[in-house]
N, C-alpha and C positions, 0 to 999 in steps of 0.2 A: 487424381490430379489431371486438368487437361492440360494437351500440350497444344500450343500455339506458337504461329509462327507470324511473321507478317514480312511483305516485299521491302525492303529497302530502298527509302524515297528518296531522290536527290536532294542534298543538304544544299539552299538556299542561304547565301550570304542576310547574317542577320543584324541591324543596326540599333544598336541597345538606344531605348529611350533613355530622355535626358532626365526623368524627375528621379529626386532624391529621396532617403527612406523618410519616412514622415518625422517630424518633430520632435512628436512624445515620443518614440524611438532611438531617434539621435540623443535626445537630453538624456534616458535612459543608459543607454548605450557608454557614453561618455562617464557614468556613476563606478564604472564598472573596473575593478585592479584585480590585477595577479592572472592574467587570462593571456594566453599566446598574442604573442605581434602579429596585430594583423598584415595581412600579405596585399591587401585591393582596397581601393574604395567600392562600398556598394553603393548600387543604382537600385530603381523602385519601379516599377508596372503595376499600378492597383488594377485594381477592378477586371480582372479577364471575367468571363463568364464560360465555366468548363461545363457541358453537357450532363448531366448526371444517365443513370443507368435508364431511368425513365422520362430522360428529357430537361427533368428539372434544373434550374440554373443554379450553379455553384460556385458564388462570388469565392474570388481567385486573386492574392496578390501573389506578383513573382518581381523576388530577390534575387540577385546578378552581381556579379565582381565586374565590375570597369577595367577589364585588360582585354586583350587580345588570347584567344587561346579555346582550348577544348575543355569542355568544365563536365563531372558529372552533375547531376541532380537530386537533390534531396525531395520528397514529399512528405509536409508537414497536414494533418490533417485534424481541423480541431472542431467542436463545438464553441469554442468560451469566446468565439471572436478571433479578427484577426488583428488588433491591436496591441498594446501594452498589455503583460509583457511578454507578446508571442513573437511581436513584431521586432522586437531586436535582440530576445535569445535565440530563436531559430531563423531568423529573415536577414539580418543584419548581419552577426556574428559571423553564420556558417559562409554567406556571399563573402563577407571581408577575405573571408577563408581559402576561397576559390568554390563555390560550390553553386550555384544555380539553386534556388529554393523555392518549393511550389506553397507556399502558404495558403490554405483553403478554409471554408466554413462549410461544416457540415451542413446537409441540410435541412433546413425550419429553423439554420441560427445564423446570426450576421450577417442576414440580406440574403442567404440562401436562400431558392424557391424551397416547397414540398412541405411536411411534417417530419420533425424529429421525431427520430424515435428512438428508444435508450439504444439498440443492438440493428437492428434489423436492416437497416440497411449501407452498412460499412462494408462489408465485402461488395457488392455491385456496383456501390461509390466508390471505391479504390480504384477496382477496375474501370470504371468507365474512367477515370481520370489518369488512367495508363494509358489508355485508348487515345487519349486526348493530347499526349505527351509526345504520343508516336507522330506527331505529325508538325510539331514545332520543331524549327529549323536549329535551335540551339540546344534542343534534347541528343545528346550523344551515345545516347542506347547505355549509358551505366546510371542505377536507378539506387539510392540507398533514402529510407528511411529514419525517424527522429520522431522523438515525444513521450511527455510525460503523462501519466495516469489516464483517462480514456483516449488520447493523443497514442499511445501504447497501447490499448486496445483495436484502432482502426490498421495499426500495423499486422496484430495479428489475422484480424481481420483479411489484410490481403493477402497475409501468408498459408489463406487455407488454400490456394491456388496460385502460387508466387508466380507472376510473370517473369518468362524469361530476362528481363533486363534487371528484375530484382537483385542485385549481389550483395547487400549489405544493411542490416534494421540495429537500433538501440534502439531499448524499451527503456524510460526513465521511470522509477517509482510507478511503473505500468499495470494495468488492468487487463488481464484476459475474461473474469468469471463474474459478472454480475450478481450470480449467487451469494458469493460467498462477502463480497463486498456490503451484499446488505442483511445478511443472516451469518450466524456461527450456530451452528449442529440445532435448526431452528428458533434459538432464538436471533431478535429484531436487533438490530445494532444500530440503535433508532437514532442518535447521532450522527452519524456517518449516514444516513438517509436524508437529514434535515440539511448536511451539509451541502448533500451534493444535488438537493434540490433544490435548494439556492442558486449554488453555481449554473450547472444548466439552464434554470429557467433568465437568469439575470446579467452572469458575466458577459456573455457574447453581445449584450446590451452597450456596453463601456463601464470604466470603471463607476461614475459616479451613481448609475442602478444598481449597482452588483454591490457596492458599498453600504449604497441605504438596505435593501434586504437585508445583510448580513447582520447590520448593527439591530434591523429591528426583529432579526430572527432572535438574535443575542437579549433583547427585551424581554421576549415573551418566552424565552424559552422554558424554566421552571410550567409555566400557566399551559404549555403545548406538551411536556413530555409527562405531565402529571394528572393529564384531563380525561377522562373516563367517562363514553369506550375513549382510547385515543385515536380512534380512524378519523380521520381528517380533522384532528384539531392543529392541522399544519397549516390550514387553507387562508387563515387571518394573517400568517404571519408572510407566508408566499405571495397573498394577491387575490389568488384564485384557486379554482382547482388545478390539479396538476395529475389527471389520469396516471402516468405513467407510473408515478410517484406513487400513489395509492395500490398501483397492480403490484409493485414489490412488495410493500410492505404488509400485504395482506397474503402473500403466497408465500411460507415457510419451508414449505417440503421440496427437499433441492428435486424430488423424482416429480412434482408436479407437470405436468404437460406445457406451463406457462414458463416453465424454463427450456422447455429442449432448444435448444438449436443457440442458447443465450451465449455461450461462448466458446469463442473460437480455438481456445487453448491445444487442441488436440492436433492445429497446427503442427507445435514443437517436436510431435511423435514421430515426425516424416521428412521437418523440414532441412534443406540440405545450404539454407542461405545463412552466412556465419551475422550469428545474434548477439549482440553486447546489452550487458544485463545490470540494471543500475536499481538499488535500494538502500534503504536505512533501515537500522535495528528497530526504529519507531514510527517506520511506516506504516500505513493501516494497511496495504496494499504487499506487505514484504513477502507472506508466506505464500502468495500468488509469483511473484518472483522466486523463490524458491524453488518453488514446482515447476516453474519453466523448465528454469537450468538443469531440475534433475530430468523434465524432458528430454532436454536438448542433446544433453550427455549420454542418455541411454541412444538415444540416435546417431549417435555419432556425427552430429551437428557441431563447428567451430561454434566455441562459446566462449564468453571472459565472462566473469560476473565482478561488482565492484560492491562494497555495502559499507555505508560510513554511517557516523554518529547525529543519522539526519532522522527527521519526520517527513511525512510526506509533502509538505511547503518549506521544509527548510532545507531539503535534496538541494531546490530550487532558489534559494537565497544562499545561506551561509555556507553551502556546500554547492554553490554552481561553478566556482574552480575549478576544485576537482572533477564535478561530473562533466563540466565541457569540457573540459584536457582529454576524457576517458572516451566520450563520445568525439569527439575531432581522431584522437589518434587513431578508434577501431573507423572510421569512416574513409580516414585516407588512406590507410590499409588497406581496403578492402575497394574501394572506388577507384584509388589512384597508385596502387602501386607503390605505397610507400608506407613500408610498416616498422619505420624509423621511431615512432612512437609508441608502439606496445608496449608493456611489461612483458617481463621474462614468463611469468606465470599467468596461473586461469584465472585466478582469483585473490584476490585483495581485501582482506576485511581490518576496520577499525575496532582496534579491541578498546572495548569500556574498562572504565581504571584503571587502564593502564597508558592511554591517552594516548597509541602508538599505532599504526597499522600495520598487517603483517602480511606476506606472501606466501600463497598455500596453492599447493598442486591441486586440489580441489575442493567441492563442499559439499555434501557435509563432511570432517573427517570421521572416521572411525573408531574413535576409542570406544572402549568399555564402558557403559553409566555406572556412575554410584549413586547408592540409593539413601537417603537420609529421612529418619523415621520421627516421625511426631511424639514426644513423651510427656508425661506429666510435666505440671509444673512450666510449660511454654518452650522446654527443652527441644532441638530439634538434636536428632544423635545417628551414627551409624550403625547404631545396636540394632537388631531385629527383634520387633515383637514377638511373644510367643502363643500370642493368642489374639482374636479379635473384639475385643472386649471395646464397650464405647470408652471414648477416653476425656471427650469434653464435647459440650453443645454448645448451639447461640439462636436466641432466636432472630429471622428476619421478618420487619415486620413492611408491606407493600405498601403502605401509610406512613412510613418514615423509611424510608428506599435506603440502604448503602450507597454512599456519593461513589462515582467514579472521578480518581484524580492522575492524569498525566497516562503515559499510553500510549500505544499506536493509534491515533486519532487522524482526522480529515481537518481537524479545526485547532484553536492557537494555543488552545490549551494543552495539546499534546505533548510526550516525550518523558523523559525522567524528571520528576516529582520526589519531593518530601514526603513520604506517606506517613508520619507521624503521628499528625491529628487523626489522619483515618483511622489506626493500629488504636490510637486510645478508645473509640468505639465499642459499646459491649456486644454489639453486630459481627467485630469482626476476630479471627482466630487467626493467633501468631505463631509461631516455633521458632526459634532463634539457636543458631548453632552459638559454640565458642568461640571466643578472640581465636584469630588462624594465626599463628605462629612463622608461617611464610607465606606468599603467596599461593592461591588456590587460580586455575585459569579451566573456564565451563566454554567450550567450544563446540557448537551444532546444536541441534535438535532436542529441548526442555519437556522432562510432562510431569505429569502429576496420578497417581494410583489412588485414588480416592473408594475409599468405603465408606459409605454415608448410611444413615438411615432419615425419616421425616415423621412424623406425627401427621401431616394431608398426606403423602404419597405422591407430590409433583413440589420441585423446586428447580431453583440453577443453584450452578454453582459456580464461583468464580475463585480463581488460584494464580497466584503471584509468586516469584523470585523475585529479592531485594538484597540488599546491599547495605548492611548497618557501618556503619564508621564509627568513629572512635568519640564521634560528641553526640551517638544514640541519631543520626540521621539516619532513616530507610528512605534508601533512592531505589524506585521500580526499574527493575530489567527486562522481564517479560511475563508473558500471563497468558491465561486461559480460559474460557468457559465452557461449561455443557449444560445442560436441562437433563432432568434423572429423575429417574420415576422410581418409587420403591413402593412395597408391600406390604402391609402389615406389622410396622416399624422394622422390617429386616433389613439388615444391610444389602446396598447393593453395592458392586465394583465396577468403579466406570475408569479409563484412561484419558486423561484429558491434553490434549496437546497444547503446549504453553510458546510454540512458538519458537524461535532458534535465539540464540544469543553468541558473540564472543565477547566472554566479560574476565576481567579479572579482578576476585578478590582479594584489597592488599591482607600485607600482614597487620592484624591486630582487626580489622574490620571480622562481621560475622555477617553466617548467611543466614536471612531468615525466609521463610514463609509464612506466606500470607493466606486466609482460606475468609470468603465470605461468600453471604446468598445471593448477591448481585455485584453490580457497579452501574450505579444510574446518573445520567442519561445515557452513558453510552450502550448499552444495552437496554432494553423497554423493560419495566418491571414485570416479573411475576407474579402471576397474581396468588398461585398457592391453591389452586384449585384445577389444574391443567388444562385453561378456558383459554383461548387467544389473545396473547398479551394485548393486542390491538383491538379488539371487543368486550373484553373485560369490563364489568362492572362493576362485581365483585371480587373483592381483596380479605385474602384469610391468611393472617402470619403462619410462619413457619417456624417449627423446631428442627432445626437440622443437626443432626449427634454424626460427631467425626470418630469412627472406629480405629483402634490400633495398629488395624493393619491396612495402613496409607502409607506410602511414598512420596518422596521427592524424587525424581531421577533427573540427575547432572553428567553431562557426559564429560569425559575426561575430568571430574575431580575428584581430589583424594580431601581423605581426614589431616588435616596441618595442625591440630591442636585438641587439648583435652579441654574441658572447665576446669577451670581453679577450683581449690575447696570451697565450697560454701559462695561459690560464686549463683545468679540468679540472669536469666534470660532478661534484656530492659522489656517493659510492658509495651 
């Protein structure tokens, strides 16, 4: 870390311009209940032009509270543009607030000079926009940052070097690792690519570009995720090409050389500026939030983490109450001297079924997992096998792909789902415990023990926790994939990380599990011949046989119930 320092400039009386925040902002603005009384009117300054590291110009709006007084400063840093709806959840809002807001456009978006580029150059655009800071008459040397998903990225970004004035960041549904946002343990989470090359290339345009892509990404999508090779059959529905776009999605191997330097995560190992940490259980982005806080915490870095019953757009809609309450309170905390708004505790999670949130000293907790074993018949049990014997197959065939339905996604389809239609599929393998007798509550960190074998010797594999109710609905909780290579039809043992949950089981609902070859689009299909799903020409089904010695592991649940006699797992 360097250390810097700089003279202290005589603060010149500063005379707030008259214009107001814009339009679309205010009308927005005004949509908006249940959010703290605001304390000011804001005022508006478009268009500054902040120096970037190289010179480059980095259109600049700065939001202000109309009163007299000392304010800190927030820095908002986006590509998506600086308009709706940036310009009055963090421009508007946080100034009503008391708070000075540096609203920026990275640069190559929103009238920024230079070339965007996914990573590369947010840490020296941070800094030079501290630089820039340092010499405005209304900047008061306390500096906190704000922002959702790459917005959360450009923070950590400045946290690989936090400037001195730095006291204070929230990450919303944030991004440290580009890796993993467009890959899981090499496969393509080709979804979550198409979404965010949309966004990038379109939002920072205004909404009404960013709207037509997305409906005509939404067209074509089937004819883009199903076209072979699939390398660039994005480029009809984007416009163009989209370099950047093609460099991810053709580099799988997180040790490739085209990743180093990709994200700044390794921040959180050192960093000593107290970080407020915001996700949902159906984020695509959560188990990067995850990882922060268990950074932060080993650091011994001030942390809160908060995590409700959101997706990563609905953080941002049906849960922007709560997450502005959480980010205003650790802001004025930490900016102003006033940590009247905290909760008592580090963390706060909404527990699923049970519709409640709960207050917990930290995350993950601790219990013990139970493991729940696959048996004939669709039985899921706590018995243990006593041998590895196959127990049931399915074929997947890459010519008629397993749908993916609901999930931690980027796009609208996301979140908890009816997997019902899916579970009727002869593609996909259920297990279903018994009616629970009382409540069952799974809190932390979900995986899955899988013993597979294949007939090619390359497949994925995709693994699910649900939630069946009393009128035969599975509602998805969370899930996993990996890619497994086997031998010579032998089993192989892979652990697959399914991601964290607090859910609870009522009484009388059962847990099931879910086991299939894919989930497409949100993953790129396999092709079944271990060729790059992305060059792929050729597609060869797969026999994939689930052996008896697999697992479910749930942490903190117990057995709440037997089967009835002569009872049957639903199909």
């Amino acid at each position: 870390m360097t250390s810097r320092t700089h003279d202290a400039l005589p603060r010149q009386a500063w005379t707030p311009p008259s214009g107001k925040p814009p339009l679309s902002a205010r009308l927005m603005r005004a949509t908006w209940r249940n959010l703290p009384a605001k304390r000011h009117e804001a005022g508006w300054e478009p268009g500054l032009v902040v120096p970037a590291a190289d010179g480059s110009p980095l259109r600049t709006d700065h939001y202000f509270p109309r009163a007299e007084g000392d304010f800190p400063t927030l820095v908002v840093r986006s590509p998506y543009g600086r308009g709706v709806p940036w310009s009055p959840m963090y421009g508007m809002l946080f100034a009503e607030q008391g708070f000075h807001v540096v609203l920026q456009s990275c640069r190559g978006t929103g009238g920024s000079g230079g070339r965007f580029d996914l990573w590369r150059n947010e840490a020296d655009d941070g800094q030079a926009t501290v630089t820039w800071l340092r010499k405005q008459s209304w900047f008061n040397g306390r500096l906190g940052t704000v922002g959702p998903s790459y917005l959360g990225y450009v923070q950590w970004a400045l946290a690989l070097d936090p400037p001195p004035e730095l006291k204070a960041m929230v990450v919303q549904v944030g991004l440290h690792d580009p890796y993993t946002l467009f890959h899981t343990d090499g496969a393509l989470r080709l979804e979550n690519a198409l979404a965010v090359g949309v966004g990038m290339t379109y939002q920072h345009r205004g909404i009404g570009p960013f709207v037509r892509a997305t409906l005509r990404l939404q067209r074509r999508l089937r004819a883009i995720t199903t076209a072979q090779p699939l390398r660039g059959a994005h480029v009809s529905a984007l416009g163009g090409e989209v370099p950047w776009l093609d460099d991810v999605m053709t580099h799988p191997d997180a040790n490739d050389p085209y990743w180093l330097g990709a994200s700044p995560g390794e921040a959180a190992e050192r960093l000593s500026v107290p970080t407020g940490l915001i996700t949902g259980w159906h984020d695509a982005l959560a188990d990067q939030t995850f990882e922060q806080h268990g950074r932060l915490r080993r650091a011994g870095c001030e942390t809160a983490l908060l995590v409700g019953p959101w997706t990563h757009t609905s953080a941002l809609q049906q849960g922007w109450p709560e997450v502005f309450a959480e980010s205003l309170a650790w802001l004025r905390a930490h900016l102003c001297a006033d940590p009247s708004g905290l909760r008592p505790t580090g963390v706060r999670v909404h527990v699923g079924g049970a519709g409640e949130w709960r207050d917990l000293d930290d995350w993950p907790l601790t219990p013990a997992a139970t493991s729940w074993f696959p048996a004939p018949d669709g039985y899921l049990t706590q018995q243990a096998p006593t041998d590895n014997t196959p127990l049931t197959s399915i074929r997947y065939d890459p010519a008629d792909p397993t749908p993916s339905i609901g999930g931690p996604l980027l796009s609208r389809t996301a979140g908890p789902r009816d997997n019902s239609v899916l579970e009727a599929r002869e593609d996909v393998l259920t297990f279903t415990g018994p009616p629970l007798a009382e409540p069952v509550d799974v809190l932390g960190p979900v995986f899955a023990r899988l013993s597979i074998s294949t007939d090619t010797g390359y497949t994925d594999v995709f693994t699910r926790l649900c939630d069946v109710d009393a009128q035969g609905r599975s509602i998805n909780v969370c899930d996993g994939l990996t890619q497994l290579r086997t031998v010579e039809e032998a089993p192989s043992m892979v652990t697959v990380p399914m991601s964290s949950t607090a859910h609870r089981f009522a009484a009388g609902h059962r847990i099931r599990w879910q086991i299939s070859g894919g989930a497409h689009p949100r993953y790129a299909r396999s092709p079944g011949t271990g060729e790059s799903s992305v060059d792929a020409t050729d597609f060869t089904p797969v026999r994939i046989t689930l052996h008896a010695d697999s697992a479910l592991m749930l942490p903190g649940s117990t057995q709440a119930a037997q089967p009835f006699e002569g009872e049957q797992p639903d199909a």
